[in-house]
N, C-alpha and C positions, 0 to 999 in steps of 0.2 A: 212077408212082403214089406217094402221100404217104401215110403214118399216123403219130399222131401214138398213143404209147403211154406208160404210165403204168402201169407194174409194182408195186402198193402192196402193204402189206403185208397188207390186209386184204382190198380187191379189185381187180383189173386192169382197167385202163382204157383204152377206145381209139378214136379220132376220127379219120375219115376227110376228112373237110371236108366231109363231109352228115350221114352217120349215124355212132351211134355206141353202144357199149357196156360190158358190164363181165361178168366174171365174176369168180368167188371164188379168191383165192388158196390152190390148194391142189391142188398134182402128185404123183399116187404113179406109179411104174413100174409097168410089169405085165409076167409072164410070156407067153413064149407059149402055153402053155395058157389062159391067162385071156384075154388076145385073142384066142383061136380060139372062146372062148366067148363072146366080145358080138359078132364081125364074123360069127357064121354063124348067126345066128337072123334076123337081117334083111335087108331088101332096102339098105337104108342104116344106117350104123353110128348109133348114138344121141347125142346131142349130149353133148360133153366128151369122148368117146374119140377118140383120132389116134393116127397115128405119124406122129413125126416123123425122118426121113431114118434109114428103118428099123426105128426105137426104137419102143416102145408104151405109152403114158401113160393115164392118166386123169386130167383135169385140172378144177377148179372144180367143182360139187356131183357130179359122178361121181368125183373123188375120194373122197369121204366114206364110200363103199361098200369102201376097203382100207387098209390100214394106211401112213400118211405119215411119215416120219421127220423127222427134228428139221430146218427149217429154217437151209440154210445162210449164213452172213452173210460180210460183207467179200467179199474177192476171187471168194469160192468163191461167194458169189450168182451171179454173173456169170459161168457157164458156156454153152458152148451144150447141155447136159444138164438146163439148170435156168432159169435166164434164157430163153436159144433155145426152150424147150418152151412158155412162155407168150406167148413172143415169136409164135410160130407158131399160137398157136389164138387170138391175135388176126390174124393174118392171114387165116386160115381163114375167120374171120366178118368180118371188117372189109373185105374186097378179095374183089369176085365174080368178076375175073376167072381164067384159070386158071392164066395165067403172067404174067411181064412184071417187070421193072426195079420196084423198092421204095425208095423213101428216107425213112428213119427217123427222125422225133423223138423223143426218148426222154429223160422225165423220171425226177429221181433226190431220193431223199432227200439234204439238205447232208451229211450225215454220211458219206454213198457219192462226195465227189468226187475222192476219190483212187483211186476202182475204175473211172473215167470211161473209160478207156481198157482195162480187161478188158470193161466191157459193148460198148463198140465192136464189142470182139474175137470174142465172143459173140454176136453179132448179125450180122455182116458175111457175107457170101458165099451159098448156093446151100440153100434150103430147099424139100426135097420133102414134100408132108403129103399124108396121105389123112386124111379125118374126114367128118364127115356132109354137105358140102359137095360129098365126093367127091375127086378125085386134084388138087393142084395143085402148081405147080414154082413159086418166088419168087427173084429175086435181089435181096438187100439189096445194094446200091451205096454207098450214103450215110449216115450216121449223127451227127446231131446229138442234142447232149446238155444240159439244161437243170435250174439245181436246181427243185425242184416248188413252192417258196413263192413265185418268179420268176413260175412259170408261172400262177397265179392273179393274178395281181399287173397282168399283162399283158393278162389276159384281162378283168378289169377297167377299164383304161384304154386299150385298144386295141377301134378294129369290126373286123371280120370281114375289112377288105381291107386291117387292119395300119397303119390310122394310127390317130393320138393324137384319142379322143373330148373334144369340152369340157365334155362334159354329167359325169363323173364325178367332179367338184367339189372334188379334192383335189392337184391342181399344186400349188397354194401353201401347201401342208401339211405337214408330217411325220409319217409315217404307219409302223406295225408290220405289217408282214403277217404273218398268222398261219396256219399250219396243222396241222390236227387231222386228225393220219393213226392208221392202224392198229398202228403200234406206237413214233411217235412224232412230237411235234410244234416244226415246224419254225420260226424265227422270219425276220426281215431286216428292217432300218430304212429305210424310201425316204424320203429329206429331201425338198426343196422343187425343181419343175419336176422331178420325176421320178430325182432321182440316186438310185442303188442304192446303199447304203453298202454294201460284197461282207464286208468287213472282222466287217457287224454278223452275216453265216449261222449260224445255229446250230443243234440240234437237242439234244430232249430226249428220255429212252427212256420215252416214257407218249403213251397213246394208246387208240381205242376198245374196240380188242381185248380188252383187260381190262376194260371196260366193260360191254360185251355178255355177256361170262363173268361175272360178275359178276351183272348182271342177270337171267339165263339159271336161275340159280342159287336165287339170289329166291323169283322166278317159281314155279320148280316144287316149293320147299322151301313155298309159302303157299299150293299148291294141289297137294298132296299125292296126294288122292286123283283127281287127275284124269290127272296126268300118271307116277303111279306104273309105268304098261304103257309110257308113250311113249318112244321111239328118238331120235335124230339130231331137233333143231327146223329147221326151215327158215332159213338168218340172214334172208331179205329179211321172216319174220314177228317176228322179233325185232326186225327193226330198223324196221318202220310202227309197232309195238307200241312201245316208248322212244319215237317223236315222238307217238303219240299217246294212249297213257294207255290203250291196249285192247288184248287181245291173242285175235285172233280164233281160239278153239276147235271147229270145226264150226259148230252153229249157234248158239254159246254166245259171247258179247264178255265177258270179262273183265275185272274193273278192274284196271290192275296200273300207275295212275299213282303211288302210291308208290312201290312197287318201281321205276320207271323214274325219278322223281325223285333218291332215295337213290343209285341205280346212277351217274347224269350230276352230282350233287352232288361225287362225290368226284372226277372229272376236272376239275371247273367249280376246284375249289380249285388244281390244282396247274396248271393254264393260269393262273387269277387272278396264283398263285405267280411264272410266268414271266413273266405283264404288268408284272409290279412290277418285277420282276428287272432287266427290261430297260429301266427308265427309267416307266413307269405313263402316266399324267396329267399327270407334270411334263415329262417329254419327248414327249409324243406326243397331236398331235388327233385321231390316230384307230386303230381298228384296223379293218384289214382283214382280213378273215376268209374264208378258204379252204378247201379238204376238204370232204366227206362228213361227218367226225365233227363240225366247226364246227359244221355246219348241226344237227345234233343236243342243242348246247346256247346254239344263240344268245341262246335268250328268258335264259335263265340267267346266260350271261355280262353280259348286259343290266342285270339285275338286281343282280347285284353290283360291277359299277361304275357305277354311273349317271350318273357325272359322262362316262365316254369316251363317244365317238360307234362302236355297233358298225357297219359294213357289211359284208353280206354281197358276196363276188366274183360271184358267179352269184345272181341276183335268184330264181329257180326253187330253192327249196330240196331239191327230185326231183334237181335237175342239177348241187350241188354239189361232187358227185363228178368230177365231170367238167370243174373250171371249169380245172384246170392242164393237160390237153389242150386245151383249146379254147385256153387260153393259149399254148401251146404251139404251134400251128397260125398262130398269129396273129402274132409275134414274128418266127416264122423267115418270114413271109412279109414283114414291115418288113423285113428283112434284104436279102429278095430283090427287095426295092422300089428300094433302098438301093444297090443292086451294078449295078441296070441303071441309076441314074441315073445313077452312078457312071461307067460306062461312055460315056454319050454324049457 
């Protein structure tokens, strides 16, 4: 079995080579008293609670229901404690069957490629989960690892069985890829017939996250009296609400396209900030554009350079998020295209 995985920092991402999906980056631990009180009121556990190889989490919006500690970064991301537990509620959902052999793509932010080999380490070996799925046993065998602005990159100029599309019209181009992750966006320079400059990787600490905080903020400080009683917002309604200028309250649409213009304004500057940075217009015909948060300011970024040409990696701006696993999926399969000609 194949998945292709994308641990982000805003939300986790994961591609089977048919379906695929995502939840919210967000693990707190839980006692055993507190898993004795969601696994014994039901006939099946409710989605986002597991254990994993004994442990007991709550992971993606059942998180939000307990207290999450500070996000660990560098090495310490990359634990099977931390890593391993998102690792494992994508497997949960992504792979029906109960057991069986895993081989893992797993994309990274540029800035995480010196931790390349603790996520391996964090990933590798024998994963027992029970979750609303019910009992399964995984062994990860294999582990490949790719940076995530690659992985859009790929998934744009590669079909689905991992060769080079001609319809994507930029071979003879030099081109920026760009991505607009959750807490930070990534760049790379691909010259002309595809070379990767690896030299150009970069990463900046800004990203939607603070965006949506930001917006979130807005929101309920301009409607006051509406949101005065309300708890925890749902992100997936924050985040239809930014692309679309509404933000659906019962039976009430809200306008909150200012507030969602203002909120995507101040990332549009400090992305614009990096196009320049990295050579603008004078070096590049194009950008390419990747991530979940991309898609959230493309008309934007449009607008303020008019002169570049934007594309999006994934034409479905719903699937954005998604476009560095499918990338991903795609790549390692030219690879394995690659190895059996190799061989004959």
């Amino acid at each position: 079995m194949k998945l292709n995985f994308d641990f982000g920092n805003a939300d986790c991402k994961w591609y089977n080579g048919i379906d695929y999906g995502y939840f919210r980056h967000a693990i707190a631990p839980l006692t055993d008293s507190q898993w004795s009180r969601v696994s014994g009121h039901a006939a099946e556990l409710p989605l986002g609670y597991i254990k994993v190889n004994g442990l007991a989490y709550a992971v993606g919006d059942a998180a939000r229901r307990y207290q999450i500690k500070q996000r660990p970064t560098g090495a310490r991301r990359y634990e099977e404690t931390y890593y391993g537990v998102g690792l494992a509620m994508a497997m949960s959902q992504a792979l029906d069957s109960k057991s069986g052999k895993v081989q893992l793509r797993a994309t990274h932010a540029p800035q995480d490629f010196d931790y390349t080999r603790d996520l391996e380490l964090s990933a590798r070996g024998v994963w027992q989960i029970q979750s609303h799925r019910g009992e399964q046993i995984f062994n990860v065998t294999e582990v490949k690892t790719l940076d995530e602005p690659l992985g859009g990159f790929y998934h744009y100029v590669l079909n689905k069985d991992g060769r080079f599309t001609k319809s994507a019209g930029i071979e003879e181009q030099t081109v920026l890829v760009l991505d607009v992750g959750g807490h930070t966006v990534d760049v790379v320079a691909v010259d002309e017939n595809y070379t990767i400059d690896v030299t150009s990787i970069a990463s900046t600490r800004i990203g939607v996250l603070k965006l949506k905080e930001q917006f979130e903020s807005e929101l309920r400080y301009n409607n006051k009296g509406r949101f005065k009683s309300t708890g925890d917002i749902d992100p997936r309604r924050l985040e239809t609400a930014l692309m679309t200028g509404e933000f659906q309250f019962g039976k009430l649409n809200i306008d909150c396209s200012n507030e969602a213009r203002e909120a995507k304004q101040m990332l549009v500057n400090d992305v614009v900030e990096i196009i320049q940075s990295a050579g603008g217009a004078a070096g590049y015909s194009a950008v390419l554009l990747t991530g979940g948060g991309a898609a959230l300011i493309y008309d934007m970024l449009c607008e303020a350079i008019p002169y570049l040409d934007f594309i999006m990696a994934e034409k479905d701006r719903n699937r954005m998020r998604f476009a560095n696993v499918f990338g991903a999926a795609k790549i390692f399969t030219l690879q394995e295209l690659s190895r059996g000609k190799a061989k004959r």
